[in-house]
N, C-alpha and C positions, 0 to 999 in steps of 0.2 A: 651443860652447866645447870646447874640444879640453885632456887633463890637459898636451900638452907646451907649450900655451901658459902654464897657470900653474906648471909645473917653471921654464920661463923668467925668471915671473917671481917665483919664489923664490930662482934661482940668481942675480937681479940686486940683492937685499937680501943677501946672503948672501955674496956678494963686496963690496958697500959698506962698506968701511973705516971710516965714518962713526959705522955703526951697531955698538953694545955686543956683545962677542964673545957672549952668550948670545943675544944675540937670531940672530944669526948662525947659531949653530948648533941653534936651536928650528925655522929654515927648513929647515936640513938635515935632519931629523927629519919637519918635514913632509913632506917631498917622500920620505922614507923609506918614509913611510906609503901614499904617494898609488903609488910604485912597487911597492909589498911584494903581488905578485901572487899569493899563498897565500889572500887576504884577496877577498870581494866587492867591490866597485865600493863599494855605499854605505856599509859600513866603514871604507874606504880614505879616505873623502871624509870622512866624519864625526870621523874618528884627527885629522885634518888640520885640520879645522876645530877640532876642541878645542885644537890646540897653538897656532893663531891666535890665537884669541881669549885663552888665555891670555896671550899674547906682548905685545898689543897694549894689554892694561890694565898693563904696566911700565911705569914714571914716569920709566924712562932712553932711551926709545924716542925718537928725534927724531919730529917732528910727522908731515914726510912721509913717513916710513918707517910711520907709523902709520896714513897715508891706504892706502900701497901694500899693508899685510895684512888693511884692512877689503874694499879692493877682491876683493882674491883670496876672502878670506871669501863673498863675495856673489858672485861666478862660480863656485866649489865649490858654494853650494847654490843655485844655477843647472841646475849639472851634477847634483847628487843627484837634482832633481826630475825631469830628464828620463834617470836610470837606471834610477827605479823605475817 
């Protein structure tokens, strides 16, 4: 699992018009975290994971926009386990 493939697919919630401008910009934040190369890999990873998860317990999230940040959640700690 490669981070630009889930920057991808953060940057495709995050242009969905669909989805509520906070959740929008909680992606951009993610992928803030997951670029912010000051930071260790499984900091970066974890920054990212908490802004998911919190994201994804919003009760204004459409359903599949909800499926698309548990996915990423589970390919980040995909990737954590194979940085440490």
């Amino acid at each position: 699992m490669d981070i630009n493939v889930i920057n991808s697919l953060l940057d495709e919630i995050s242009q969905d018009r669909t989805v509520p401008k906070n959740i929008r910009t909680a992606m951009e934040h993610a992928k803030a975290s997951l670029m912010n190369t000051k930071q260790e890999i499984a900091v970066r990873i974890n920054g990212a994971i908490s802004i998911l998860d919190e994201v994804a317990n919003d009760p204004n999230i459409p359903v599949y926009s909800r499926t698309q940040i548990w996915n990423i959640v589970s390919m980040l700690e995909v990737l954590n386990e194979k940085s440490q």
